[in-house]
C-alpha positions as CSV (number, residue, x, y, z in Angstrom):
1,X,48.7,68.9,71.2
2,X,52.1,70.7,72.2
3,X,52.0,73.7,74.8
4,X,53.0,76.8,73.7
5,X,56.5,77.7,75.1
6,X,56.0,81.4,75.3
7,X,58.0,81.5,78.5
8,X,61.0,79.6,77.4
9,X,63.1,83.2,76.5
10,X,62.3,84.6,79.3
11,X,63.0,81.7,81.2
12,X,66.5,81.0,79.1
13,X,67.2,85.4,79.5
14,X,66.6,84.9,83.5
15,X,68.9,82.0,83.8
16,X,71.7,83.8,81.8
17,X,71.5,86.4,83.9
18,X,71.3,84.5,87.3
19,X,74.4,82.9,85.5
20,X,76.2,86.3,85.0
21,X,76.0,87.3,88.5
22,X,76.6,84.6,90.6
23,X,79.9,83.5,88.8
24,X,82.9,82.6,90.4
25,X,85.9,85.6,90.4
26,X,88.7,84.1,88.2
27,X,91.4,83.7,91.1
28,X,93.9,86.2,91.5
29,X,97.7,84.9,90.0
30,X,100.4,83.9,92.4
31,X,104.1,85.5,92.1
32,X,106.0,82.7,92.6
33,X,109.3,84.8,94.8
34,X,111.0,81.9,97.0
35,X,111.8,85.1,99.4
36,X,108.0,84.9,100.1
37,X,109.0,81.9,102.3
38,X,111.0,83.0,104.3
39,X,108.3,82.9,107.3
40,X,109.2,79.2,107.1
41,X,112.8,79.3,107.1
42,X,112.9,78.8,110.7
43,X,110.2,75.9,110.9
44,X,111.8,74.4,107.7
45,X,115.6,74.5,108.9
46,X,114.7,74.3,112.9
47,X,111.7,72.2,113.2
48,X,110.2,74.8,114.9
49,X,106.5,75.0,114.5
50,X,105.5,77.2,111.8
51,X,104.2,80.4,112.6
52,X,100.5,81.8,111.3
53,X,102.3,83.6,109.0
54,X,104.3,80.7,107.4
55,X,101.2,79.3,107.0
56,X,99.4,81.6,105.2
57,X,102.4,82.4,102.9
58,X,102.6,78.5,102.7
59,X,98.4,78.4,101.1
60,X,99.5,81.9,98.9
61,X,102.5,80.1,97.4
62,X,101.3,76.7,97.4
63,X,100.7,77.0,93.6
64,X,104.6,77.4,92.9
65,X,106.0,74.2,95.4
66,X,106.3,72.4,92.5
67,X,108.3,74.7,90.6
68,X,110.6,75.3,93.6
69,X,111.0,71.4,94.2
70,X,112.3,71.5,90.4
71,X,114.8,74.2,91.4
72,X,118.4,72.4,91.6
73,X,118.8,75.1,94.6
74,X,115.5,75.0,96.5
75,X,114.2,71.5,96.2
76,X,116.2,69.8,98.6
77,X,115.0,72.7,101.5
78,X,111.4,72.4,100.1
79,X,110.7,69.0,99.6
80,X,112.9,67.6,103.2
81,X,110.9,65.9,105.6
82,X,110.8,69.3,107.7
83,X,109.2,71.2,104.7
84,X,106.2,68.3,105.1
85,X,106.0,68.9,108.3
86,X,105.3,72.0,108.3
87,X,102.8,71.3,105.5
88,X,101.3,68.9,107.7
89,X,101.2,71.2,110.9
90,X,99.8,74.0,108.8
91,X,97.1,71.5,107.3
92,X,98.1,71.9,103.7
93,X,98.1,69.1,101.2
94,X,102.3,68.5,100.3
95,X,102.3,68.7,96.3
96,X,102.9,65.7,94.2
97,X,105.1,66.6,91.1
């Protein structure tokens, strides 16, 4: 004989809910602005070490390095040796495009 599954929607309603709250905040978009760099102009063009600051503004725009290594303009400043250095010294990952 089967068991009765009398608990199985309350069971399936308590999981949805547990679900509903405990989901991840979708994460908040990224203005890709070059000038938001500008932190790291002095650790990019001087090999000076990059400041706290460069490195957060570094993580924030980390989702746009691609698009900026694309740009006839920027990608030779952001892709240089200096600009993985400064990835390196702020602990970031260097994008692969």
């Amino acid at each position: 004989m089967m068991k009765s599954c009398s608990h199985f929607p309350a069971l399936l309603l308590l999981l949805l809910l547990v679900a509903a709250c405990c989901r991840v905040p979708p994460a908040e978009s990224v203005t890709c602005s070059p000038y938001e760099l500008l932190p790291c102009v002095g650790a990019i063009m001087y090999s000076v070490l990059p400041s706290d600051q460069c490195c957060s503004t570094l993580r924030e725009q980390q989702p746009c390095l691609c698009q900026y290594i694309r740009d006839p303009t920027l990608g030779s400043y952001v892709n240089s040796p200096n600009s993985h250095r400064v990835a390196d010294a702020c602990r970031l990952p260097f994008p692969r495009c």
